[in-house]
N, C-alpha and C positions, 0 to 999 in steps of 0.2 A: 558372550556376555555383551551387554548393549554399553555398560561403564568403561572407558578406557581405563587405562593405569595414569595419565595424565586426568582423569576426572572429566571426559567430555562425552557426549552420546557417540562422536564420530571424530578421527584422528584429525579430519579436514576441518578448519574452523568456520568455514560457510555452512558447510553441511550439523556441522555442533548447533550451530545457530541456528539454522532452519530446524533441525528437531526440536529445540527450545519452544520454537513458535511452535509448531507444531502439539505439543504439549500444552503449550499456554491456552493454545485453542480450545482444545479439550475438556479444560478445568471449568470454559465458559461452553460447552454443549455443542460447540462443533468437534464431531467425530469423538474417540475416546484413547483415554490413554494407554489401555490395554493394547488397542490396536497399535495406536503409532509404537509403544517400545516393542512388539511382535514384529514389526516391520522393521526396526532400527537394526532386532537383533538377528533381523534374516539380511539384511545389508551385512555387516560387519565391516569390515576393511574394504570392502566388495570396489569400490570406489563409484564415478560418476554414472556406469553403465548400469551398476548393482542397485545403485537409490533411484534409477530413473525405474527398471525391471520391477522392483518389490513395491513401490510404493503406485507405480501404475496396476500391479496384482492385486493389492488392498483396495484400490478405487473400484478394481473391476469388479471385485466380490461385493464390494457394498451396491453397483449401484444396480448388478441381478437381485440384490435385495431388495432394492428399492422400489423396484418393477414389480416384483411380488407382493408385496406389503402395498403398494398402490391399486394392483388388482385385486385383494382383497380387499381392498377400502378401510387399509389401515391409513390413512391421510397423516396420522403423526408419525407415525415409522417410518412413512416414505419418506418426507419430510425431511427427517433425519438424516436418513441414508442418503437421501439426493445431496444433500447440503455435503454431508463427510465425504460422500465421493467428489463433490467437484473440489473442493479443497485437496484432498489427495491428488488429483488427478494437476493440480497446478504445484503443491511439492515436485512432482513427477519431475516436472518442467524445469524445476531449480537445479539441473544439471547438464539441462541443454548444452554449456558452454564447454562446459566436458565431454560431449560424447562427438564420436567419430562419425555417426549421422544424423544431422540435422534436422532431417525430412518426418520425426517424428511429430515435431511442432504443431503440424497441422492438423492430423486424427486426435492426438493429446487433446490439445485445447479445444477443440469440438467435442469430445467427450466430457470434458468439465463444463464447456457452454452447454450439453444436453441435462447435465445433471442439476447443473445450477436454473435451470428452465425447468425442470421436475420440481426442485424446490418450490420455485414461485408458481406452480401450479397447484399444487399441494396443500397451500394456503386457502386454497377456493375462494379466490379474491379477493382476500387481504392486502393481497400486493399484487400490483401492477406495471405493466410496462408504462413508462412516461418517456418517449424521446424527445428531445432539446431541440428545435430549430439552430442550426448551427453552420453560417458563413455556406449558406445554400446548400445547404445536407441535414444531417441530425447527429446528435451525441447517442447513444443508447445511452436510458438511464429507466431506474424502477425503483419505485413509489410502494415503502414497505409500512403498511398500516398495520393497529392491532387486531383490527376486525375492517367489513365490510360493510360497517355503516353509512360510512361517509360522513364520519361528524369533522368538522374542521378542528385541528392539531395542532400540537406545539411542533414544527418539523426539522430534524437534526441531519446537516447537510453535509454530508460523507466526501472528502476527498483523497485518494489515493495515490499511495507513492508510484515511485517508479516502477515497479515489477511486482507489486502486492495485487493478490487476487481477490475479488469481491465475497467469495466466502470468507479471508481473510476479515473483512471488515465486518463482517457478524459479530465475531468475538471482540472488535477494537472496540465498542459499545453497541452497534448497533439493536444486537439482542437484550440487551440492559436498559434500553431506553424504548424500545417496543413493549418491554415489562411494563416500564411506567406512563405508556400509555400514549407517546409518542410515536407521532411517521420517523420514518429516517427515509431517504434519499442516497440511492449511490449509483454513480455513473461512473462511464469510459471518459474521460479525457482524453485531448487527441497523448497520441504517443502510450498510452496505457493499452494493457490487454486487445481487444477485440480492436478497437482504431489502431491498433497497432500491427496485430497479427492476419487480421484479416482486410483491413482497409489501408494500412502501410503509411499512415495519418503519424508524424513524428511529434512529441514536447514544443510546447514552448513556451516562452519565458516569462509573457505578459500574460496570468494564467485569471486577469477582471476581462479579459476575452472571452474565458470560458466561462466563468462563474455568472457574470451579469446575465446572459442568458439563459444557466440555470434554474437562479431566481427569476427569471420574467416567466420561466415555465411551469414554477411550482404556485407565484402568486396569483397565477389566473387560474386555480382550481378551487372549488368548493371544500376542498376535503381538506384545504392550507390555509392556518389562521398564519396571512400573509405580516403581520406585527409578534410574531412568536416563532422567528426561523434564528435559528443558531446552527452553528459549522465546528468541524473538525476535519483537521489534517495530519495524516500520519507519514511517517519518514521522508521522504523528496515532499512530500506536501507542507513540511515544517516550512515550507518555503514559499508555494505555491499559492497557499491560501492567504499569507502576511501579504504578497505581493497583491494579492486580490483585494483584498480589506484597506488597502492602500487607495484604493479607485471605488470601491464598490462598500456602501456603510448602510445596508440594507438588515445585515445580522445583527441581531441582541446584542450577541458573544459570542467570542468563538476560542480553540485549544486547538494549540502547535504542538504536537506530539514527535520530535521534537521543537523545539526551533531551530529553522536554520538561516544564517544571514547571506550566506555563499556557498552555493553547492562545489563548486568546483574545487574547493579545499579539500576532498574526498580524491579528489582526480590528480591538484599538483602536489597532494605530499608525498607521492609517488615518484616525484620527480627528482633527480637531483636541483640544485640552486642556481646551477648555470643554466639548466635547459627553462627555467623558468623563467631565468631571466631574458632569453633568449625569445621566448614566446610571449611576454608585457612588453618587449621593445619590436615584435613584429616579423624577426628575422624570419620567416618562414625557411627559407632553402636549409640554410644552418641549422634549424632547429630538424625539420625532418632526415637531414642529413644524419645528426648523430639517434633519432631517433631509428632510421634505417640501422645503424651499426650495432645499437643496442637486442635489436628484433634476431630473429632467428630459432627461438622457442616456439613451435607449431602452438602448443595451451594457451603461453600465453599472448598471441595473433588473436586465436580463435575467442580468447574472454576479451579483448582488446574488443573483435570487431560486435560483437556480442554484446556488452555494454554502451555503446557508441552509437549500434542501432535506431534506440529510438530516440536521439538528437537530429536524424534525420541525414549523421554522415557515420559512414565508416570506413573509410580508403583514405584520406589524409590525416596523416598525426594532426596535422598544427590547424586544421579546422575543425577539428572536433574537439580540440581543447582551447579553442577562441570560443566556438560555440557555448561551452559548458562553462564558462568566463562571464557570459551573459546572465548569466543567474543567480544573481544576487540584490538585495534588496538596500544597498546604497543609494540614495537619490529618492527612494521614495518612503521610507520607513518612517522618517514625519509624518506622512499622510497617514496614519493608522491611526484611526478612534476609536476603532470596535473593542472592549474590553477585552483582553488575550488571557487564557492560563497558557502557561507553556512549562511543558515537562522535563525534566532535566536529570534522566536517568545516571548513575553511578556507572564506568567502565563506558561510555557512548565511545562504540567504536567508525563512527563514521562523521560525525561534526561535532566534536570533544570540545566543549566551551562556549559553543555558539547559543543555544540557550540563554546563556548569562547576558550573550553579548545583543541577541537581540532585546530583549526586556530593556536593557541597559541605552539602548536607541532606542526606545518606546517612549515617547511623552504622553498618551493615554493611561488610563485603568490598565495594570498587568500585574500575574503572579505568577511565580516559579514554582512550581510542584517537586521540590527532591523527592527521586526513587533510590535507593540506594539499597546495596548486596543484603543487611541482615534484612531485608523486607523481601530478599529473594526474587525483587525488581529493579535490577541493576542491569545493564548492555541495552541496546538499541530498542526503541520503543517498548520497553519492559516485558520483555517476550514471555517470561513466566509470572510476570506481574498482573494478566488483563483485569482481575477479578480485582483487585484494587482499585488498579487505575480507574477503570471505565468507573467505579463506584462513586471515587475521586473528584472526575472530572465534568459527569454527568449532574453531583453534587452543584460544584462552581456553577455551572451552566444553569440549573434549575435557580440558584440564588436569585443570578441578573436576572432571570425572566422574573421571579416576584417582585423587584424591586423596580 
């Protein structure tokens, strides 16, 4: 049975979670829900080796489909199929930190980069690759139109959390706002997916470094009505995009899905009160000292150094939690004009109040969006929520742009 007796898809609460989303997705047209509970209910207890196995199975069946159905010149079924395999194929991935070999990262994620490349082929050039000039390289990023007109758009500029995969961001609106006739825009940031996995590109903090360049690449195009660009940022980007909008007042409007004002409150409430205070006052030696004493669990080293990754450290405790100390919007939260909605799901298990607390430092235009359990959009970014939200949010966003 895929239900627990505790009431979850899976005993593990990351894994509960990810099938949530997983689910959520679905309800919006990536992949289906038949698949993903056939998959949950062939995991079972199975743990991190079992969800990495079945869920990479489901990818691999879709995306022989998808090959089929595109040599047919079925172009919507590929379509389909391409998009639910790479999404599966980055579920896959959400156990990484579990499994005893690592080395699958790199076939995994090339087979979701081949699927998600199927997709945007599939379109027949509706969407496009757009890279970013970027600090003497480029961002990968791809320019998702309704059609291959070329008529210039209202364009909704997608930014991504820490470990959310770009099929993910279909369902967070992007497919909603294609409906209505809109581009959307969604790229790698450094530290994200592909800068990450394949160019070893870490996060970072001042993220109107990456974003201003984004927009200088979308308003020098014909197909971007360069006075009708609006953004969105979902979970690590609750943050991401505030700090950017801080520097950069280029967007209409823009939605923090959630908000967040300090990421790093994710990292020390993990701590006890003394080693925190230990690492605000600097003590390094003491601080990795009782950090050493505490370690000894191989999991959790292995989620330790796996999480830490893409801050660009993962061998010293007390610089990867200075580092993740850096990211918060203190000092610049004034500087925000751009009108904000920010979301403020019911049960947020990873920056619980921070929502409140950013609006609350807001002195521009903002509004809190409650999601809460009986709407069945309660926990992190409203993982069985999308078909609300995105409706939601995409609403606010259409307002400013008339007004």
């Amino acid at each position: 049975m895929v239900w627990t007796a505790a009431g979850a898809f899976n005993a593990d609460a990351g894994f509960d979670f990810e099938a949530r989303c997983a689910l959520g997705r679905a309800a919006t047209g990536v992949g289906d829900v038949g698949l993903v509970l056939a998959t949950l209910d062939r995991i079972g207890d199975g743990g991190a080796q079992a969800w990495f196995d079945q869920w990479s199975a489901t990818a691999r069946d879709l995306q022989v489909r998808a090959g089929a159905a595109a040599a047919a010149g079925h172009r919507a079924t590929a379509g389909w199929a391409f998009l639910a395999a790479a999404d599966y194929f980055a579920v896959a991935l959400g156990a990484l930190d579990g499994l005893a070999d690592t080395s699958v990262l790199g076939p995994t994620f090339a087979a979701s980069e081949t699927c998600w490349q199927g997709w945007i082929d599939a379109a027949a050039g509706a969407h496009v690759r757009l890279d970013v000039p970027y600090e003497g390289a480029t961002l990968p990023g791809w320019l998702l139109r309704p059609d291959a007109s070329g008529a210039p758009r209202t364009t909704l500029v997608m930014t991504n959390g820490s470990d959310g995969s770009r099929p993910a961001l279909i369902s967070s609106g992007a497919g909603q706002a294609l409906s209505r006739g809109w581009n959307v825009f969604v790229y790698d940031g450094p530290g994200q997916q592909s800068m990450l996995f394949e160019r070893g590109v870490p996060f970072r903090p001042d993220w109107e470094a990456v974003l201003t360049p984004v927009l200088d690449a979308l308003v020098a195009r014909d197909d971007v009505d360069a006075a009708r660009l609006v953004g969105y940022g979902v979970s690590q980007a609750g943050y991401w995009l505030p700090r950017a909008l801080a520097f950069e007042h280029r967007l209409v409007a823009a939605v923090a899905d959630p908000g967040v004002m300090d990421v790093s409150t994710s990292w020390l409430g993990h701590l006890p009160a003394e080693l925190v205070g230990l690492l605000r006052s600097g003590d390094k030696e003491t601080f990795n000292g009782y950090m050493a004493q505490m370690s000894g669990d191989p999991d959790a080293e292995r989620t330790f150094r796996f999480r830490a990754r893409p801050f660009g450290l993962a061998e010293d405790p007390f610089d990867v939690f200075t580092e993740v100390m850096a990211y918060n919007l203190r000092g610049v939260v004034g500087q925000i004009r751009t009108p904000l909605l920010i979301t403020d799901p019911a049960d947020e298990q990873f920056w619980p109040g921070q929502s409140r607390q950013l609006a609350a430092a807001l002195t521009g235009e903002k509004q809190v969006l409650d999601f809460t359990a009986d709407q069945g959009a309660n926990w992190h970014c409203e993982p069985l929520g999308r078909q609300l939200t995105n409706r939601l949010m995409l609403d606010w966003l259409a307002e400013r742009l008339s007004s």
